[in-house]
Structures are given as C-alpha cells and as structure tokens.
N, C-alpha and C positions, 0 to 999 in steps of 0.2 A: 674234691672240695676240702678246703683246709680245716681242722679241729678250731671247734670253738663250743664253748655253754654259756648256760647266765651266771650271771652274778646272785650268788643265792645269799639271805639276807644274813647268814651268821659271819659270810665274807666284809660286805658293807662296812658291820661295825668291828672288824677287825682292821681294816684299811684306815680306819680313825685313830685306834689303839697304836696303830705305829705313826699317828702325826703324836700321838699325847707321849709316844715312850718308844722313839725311835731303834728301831734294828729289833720292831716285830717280827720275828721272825720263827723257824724252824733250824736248829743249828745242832745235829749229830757231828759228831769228832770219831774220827779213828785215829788213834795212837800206837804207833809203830816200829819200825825199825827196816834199815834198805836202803832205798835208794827212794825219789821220788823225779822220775821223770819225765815232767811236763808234757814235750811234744806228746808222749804217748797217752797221758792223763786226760789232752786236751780234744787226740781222736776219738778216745773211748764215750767221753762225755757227748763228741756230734754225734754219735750214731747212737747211742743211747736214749741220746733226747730229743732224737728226729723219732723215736720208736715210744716214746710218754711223749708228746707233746703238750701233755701239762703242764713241765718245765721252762718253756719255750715262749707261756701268755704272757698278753700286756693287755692292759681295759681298756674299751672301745667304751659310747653310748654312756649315758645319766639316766637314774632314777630308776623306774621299773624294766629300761631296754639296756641297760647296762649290761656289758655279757666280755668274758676274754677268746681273745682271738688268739691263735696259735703266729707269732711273729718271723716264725722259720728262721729265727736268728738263735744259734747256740748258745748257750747257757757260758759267760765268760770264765774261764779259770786263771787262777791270778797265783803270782807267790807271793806270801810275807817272810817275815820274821821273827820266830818266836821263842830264841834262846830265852832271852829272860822272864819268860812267861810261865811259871809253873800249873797251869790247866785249873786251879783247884777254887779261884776267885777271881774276878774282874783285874783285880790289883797287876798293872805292868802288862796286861793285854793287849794283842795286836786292836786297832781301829776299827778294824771290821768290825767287831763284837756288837756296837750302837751303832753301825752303818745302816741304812734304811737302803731296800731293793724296791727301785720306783717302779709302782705300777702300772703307771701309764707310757713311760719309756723304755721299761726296762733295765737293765737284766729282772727279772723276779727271781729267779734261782740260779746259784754260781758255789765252782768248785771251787777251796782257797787250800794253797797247799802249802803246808807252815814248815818251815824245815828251821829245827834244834834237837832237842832229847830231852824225850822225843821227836820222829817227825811223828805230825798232824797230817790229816786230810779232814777237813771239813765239808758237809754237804749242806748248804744254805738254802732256803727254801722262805718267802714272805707266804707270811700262817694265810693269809690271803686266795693263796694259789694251792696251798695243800697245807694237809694235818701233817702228822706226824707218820703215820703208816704211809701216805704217798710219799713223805721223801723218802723213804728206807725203801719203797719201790725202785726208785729211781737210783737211789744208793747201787743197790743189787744190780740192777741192769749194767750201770758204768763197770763193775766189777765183773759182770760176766764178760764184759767185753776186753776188758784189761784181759782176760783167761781165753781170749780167742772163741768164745760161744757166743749167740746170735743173743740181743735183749728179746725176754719176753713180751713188753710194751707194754701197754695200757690205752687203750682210747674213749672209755666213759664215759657219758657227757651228764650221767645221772646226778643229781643234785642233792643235799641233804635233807630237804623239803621233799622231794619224790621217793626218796629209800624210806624217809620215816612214814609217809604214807600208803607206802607198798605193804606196808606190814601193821599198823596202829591208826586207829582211826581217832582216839580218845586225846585231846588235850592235857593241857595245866596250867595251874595256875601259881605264878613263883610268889613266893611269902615276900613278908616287907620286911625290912633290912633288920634283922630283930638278931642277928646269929654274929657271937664274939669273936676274937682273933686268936691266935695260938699266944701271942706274945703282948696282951692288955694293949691298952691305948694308943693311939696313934701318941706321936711327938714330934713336936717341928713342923715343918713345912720343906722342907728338902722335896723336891721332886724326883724321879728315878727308880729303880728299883737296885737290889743286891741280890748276890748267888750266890751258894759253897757248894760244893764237892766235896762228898766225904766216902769211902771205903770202909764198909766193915769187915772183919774174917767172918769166914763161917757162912754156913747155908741154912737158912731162913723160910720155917716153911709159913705160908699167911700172912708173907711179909703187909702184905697192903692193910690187912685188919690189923696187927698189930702195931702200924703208921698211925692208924685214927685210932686208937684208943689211944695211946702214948700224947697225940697233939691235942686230943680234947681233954686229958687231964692237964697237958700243959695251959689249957687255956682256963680251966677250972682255978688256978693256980691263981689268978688274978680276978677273980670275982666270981658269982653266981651266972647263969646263962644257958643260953640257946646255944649248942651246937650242932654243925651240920655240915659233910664232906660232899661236895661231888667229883663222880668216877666215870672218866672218858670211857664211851666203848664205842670200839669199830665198828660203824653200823655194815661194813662188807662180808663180817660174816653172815646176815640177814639174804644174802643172794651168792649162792655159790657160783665159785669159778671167776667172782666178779675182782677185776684189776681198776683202780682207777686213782690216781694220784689228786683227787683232789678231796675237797674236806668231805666227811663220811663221818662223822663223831657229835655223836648226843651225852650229854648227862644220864645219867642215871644218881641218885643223893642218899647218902647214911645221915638219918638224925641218930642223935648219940644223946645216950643218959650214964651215969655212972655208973650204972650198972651191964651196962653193954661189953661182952667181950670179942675180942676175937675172932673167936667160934661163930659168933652170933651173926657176926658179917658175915662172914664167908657165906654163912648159909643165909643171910637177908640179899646179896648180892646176886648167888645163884638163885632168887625165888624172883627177883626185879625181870632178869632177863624171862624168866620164865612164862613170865608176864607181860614179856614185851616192853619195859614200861623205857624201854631204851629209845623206843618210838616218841616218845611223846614230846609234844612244842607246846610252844607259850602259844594263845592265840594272837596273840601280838609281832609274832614274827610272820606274820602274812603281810601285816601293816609295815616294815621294817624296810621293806623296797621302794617303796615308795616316800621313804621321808631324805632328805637331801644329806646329804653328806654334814655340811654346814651343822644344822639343824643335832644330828648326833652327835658330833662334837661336843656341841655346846652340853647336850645332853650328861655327854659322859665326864666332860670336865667338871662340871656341877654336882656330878655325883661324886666325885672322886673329893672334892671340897667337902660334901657334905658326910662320908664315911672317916676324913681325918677330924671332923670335930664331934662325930658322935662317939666312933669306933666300934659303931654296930654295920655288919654288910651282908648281902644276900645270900653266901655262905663263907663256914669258916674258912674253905682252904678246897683248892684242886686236887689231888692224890691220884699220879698215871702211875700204869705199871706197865713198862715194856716189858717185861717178862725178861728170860734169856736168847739174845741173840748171841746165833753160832758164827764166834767172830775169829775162829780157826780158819772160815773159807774165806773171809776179806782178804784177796792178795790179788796180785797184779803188777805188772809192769817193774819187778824187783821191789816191792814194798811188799810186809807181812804186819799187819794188824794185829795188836794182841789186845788189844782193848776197846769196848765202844761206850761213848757216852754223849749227853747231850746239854745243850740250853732251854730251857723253856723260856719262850716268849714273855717280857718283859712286860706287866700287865699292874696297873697301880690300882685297879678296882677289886682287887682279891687279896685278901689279907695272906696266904701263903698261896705257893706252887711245889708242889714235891713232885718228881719224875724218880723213879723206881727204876730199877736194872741189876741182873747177878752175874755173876760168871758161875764156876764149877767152884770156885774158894771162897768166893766171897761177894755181896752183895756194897750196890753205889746207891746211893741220895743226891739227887741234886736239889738244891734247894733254893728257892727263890721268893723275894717278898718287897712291897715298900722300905722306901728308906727310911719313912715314918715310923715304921714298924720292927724295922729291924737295927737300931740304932742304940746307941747306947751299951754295944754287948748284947744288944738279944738274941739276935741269929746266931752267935754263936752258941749264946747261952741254949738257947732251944735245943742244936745241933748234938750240945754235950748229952744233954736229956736225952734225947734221943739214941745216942749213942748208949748210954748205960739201963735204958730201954730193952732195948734187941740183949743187951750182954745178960740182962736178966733173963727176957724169954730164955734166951741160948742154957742159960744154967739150971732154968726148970726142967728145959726139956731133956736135960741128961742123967736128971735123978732116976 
C-alpha cells in the first residue's frame, strides 16, 4: 500500500500562507565547492525519496478527509544560476526563491542546484509537507546516497495533533493580539516579506536567550508594551527512534519584562519542556479541519490588514535555533559543503522570523519580517543592534 496521512490542521493554514506570500516554503542551502553533478544529484534524490516518501505527497480530498498521498513521482532537480547572487539578501536572486511548490500537482519538494561562487545546493521543501527537521531528514539521506550508503527513510504517518496528545492532555488558550514588533509600527502597505544573512565571529553560548532579550529591548525602543517570543520545538524527540519528515513542531512562548535575562530563559525554557508544555494546542485547532480553505484565507488576509494598522500581533517574533549541524560530512558526488544555512518561510502575520545556526567560528541570523516592518532602514537597523548585541555579550564574557 502506498504512503499516505491526513492533512493535520497547522498544514491547512500553511497551504493558505503560501497563496498570501508565495514560495512558503522550507529552503536549507549548502554552500560549497566541486563539482556539481546532476545525473548523479538526481539518482541519489530517486532513491532517497522512494525511502521518505514524505517528499514525494500531493493532496487528495477537501475539508476534514483531506490527506496527502505518496505520488511515486521524484522530487524534480533543476539547475540555475547564481553567479550574481551573493546568498546574503533577496536582492539579484535566482526565481525560485518566491516560487510556490503546487500541492495539489506537485513537485512539493525539489533539489535546485545553483552553480557560481559559491556552488549551492538547495533542499526545497512546501512547510506544508514538512517542517524543518523533515527536510534536513531528507537532506541527509540524498547525502548518504551521494556516499554510496543505504537512506535510512522515514515512513510516519503520525500527525501533530496525535504526537501532541500522546504526551499532554491540557490545552490553551492564545491571548489577543496585545504583543509589539521588534521594529515599531507597521508603514505602508507593500505586501511581501524581506530577509538578511548576517555571520558573526565567535561562539556564543545562550545564543537563543540572548536573541530575545536584545529584540525585546529593541522593541522597547519604540514604545511601552507586551512582549512575547515563540520557540519551535521538535515534538520527535517526545517518541524515541521516531523519523518522520513531516510537521512535528509546537510552540512553546517567552513573555519578556525588562528585567528578564538570558540566564532566566534558558532556565524558563528547560522548566516549559519539563512540563511538557510543548504539547499544548489551541482548542480551536480541532475546529481548523473542518473550515474551507476559502474561509481561512479570508481569515488570515484580514488579519494581516488588521496587524498593519494596529501594529499590535499575537506574538513579537519566532526565534528557531537549529543548533550546530555537522556540515564537514555534507559531500557527495565531487561536491564538499562548508557551510549550511537557510530561508524561513515567508509569513506576513509575524512581525519577525529569526532562524539561528553556528559553526566551530562563528554563529548565522537569518532574519526575516514584513515589508511593512522592515522598511525604511529597519531590518537593517535592527540587524546592526543586534550585531553589537552579541559583540557585547562576547566582551562580558571574557572579562
């Protein structure tokens, strides 16, 4: 019998989020040096992705029996062009970048394999069909196959709604849009979002806690208020042994006062889990499957109107932390990786997106927000903040 699950309800309104702000997606880069040789790029991906089959869905069925089916068609790999593209901003970007992966057609997930200087490998992924730990799944298997070893697969059909119930019985209840932006008022009416890339030197320990205090002071900066972060966690480590490329990722939320440090996260974040409290859903995400596609739309373009002219929203900002991936063993087929990083999904209902990443020298930001919000110089402006941020921690901690 061929792979197939449902459609779980945090999927739904993601499949909305990329009609509002197309090329929803999931986009890890490897940056490199070598060679990049297709035919062989394009075997390692069939057998890869005959081995996840979570790669491989397209949606069947509407409303509550909506579900993806495994299409036993390969995940497409394509080449571009990306001499003139320096990684670090939208600015002079291959196409793909705002390309949307149809769900109902497919591809939903495709390799693009960018040859300049760097060369790229990109692993695409619509947030739809998985988070960000299933593409780095699937990442790895293409990789062990480029290395002549067998992919270790994935075939889960468990949902995010049944992992959070396996372990949490207890709900929530999410507050009214009361929580400011990093960067004051919206402005304009531009639709889209912006992203930078920035590297710092140096190794950074708490990096994630001293993200949210640095962004709730920047947001302090512009008025009095409610601050508040939330922090993806992999609900797969909740069931060991467990592989499954598709979404697995609950919130867990730091409210912030001025007086919160660092330290204090670290240790409110390790007492959340402790508590499970990574379990917990809105009860209105039961109801979430059942309302039409349409209907959400409508939903979330009305809210995204009604956040550009309050500039108050249900929180300040997302803040992931992939940790350190070991991007010494990314290689393959004459390509050698010295670098990973990524896009976070394009989302105009969250005043920021920060995605976290270090190596052994030095720690990345990816940063993403409204155009509304990030205009005028702000993103960068923030960017800079933050930058001399960290240069401070760095210089306390060597006294």
């Amino acid at each position: 019998m061929s792979f197939s699950r449902p459609l779980c309800r945090t999927e739904r309104v993601y499949l909305v989020y990329d009609d509002c702000c197309p090329g929803f997606a999931n986009q890890f880069f490897l940056d490199g040096s070598g060679v990049l040789d297709a035919p062989k790029w394009r075997k390692a991906v069939e057998i890869a992705s005959a081995a996840n089959p979570g790669s491989r869905l397209v949606l069947k069925g509407t409303l509550a029996c909506a579900h993806w089916v495994d299409s036993g068609i390969t995940p497409r790999v394509r080449e571009v062009d990306g001499s003139g593209w320096d990684g670090l901003s939208p600015e002079n970007g291959p196409s793909f970048l705002t390309e949307s992966l149809s769900p109902w057609e497919g591809p939903t997930c495709e390799v693009v394999l960018i040859h300049g200087d760097p060369l790229r490998v990109v692993f695409r992924s619509h947030h739809a069909v998985m988070d960000g730990r299933g593409n780095l799944f699937w990442m790895e298997d293409i990789i062990r196959v480029l290395n002549g070893l067998d992919p270790q697969g994935s075939n889960s059909k468990i949902t995010e709604l049944g992992m959070c119930k396996s372990f949490q019985k207890e709900g929530r209840t999410p507050p009214p849009h009361e929580f400011l932006a990093p960067t004051g008022m919206p402005q304009g009416n531009e639709p889209g979002v912006v992203w930078r890339r920035v590297r710092f030197p140096g190794r950074h320990k708490d990096q994630l806690g001293k993200l949210a205090v640095l962004l709730a002071q920047a947001a302090w900066q512009h008025g009095e208020g409610k601050v508040r972060f939330g922090i993806p966690v992999d609900l797969r480590a909740r069931q060991e042994g467990l592989r499954s490329t598709g979404n697995l990722t609950n919130l867990i939320y730091l409210a912030m006062t001025p007086q919160t440090s660092y330290q204090d996260i670290s240790q409110d974040i390790a007492q959340q889990l402790a508590d499970r409290k990574d379990g917990m859903l809105w009860w209105g995400d039961e109801v979430t499957r059942l309302i039409p596609l349409w209907l959400i739309r409508r939903g979330i373009r009305n809210e995204i109107a009604t956040k550009n002219r309050t500039g108050r929203y249900r929180n300040s900002g997302v803040l992931s932390n992939m940790g350190r991936v070991p991007v010494e063993y990314l290689q393959g087929a004459g390509f050698q990786a010295q670098y990973i990083w990524g896009i976070p999904p394009g989302n105009e209902s969250i005043p920021i997106f920060v995605g976290l990443t270090h190596t052994r020298e030095d720690q990345t930001l990816i940063v993403s927000m409204p155009k509304t919000l990030g205009n005028g110089g702000r993103l960068d402006a923030l960017i800079e903040h933050l930058r001399q941020g960290f240069m401070a921690y760095a210089a306390e901690e060597k006294q």
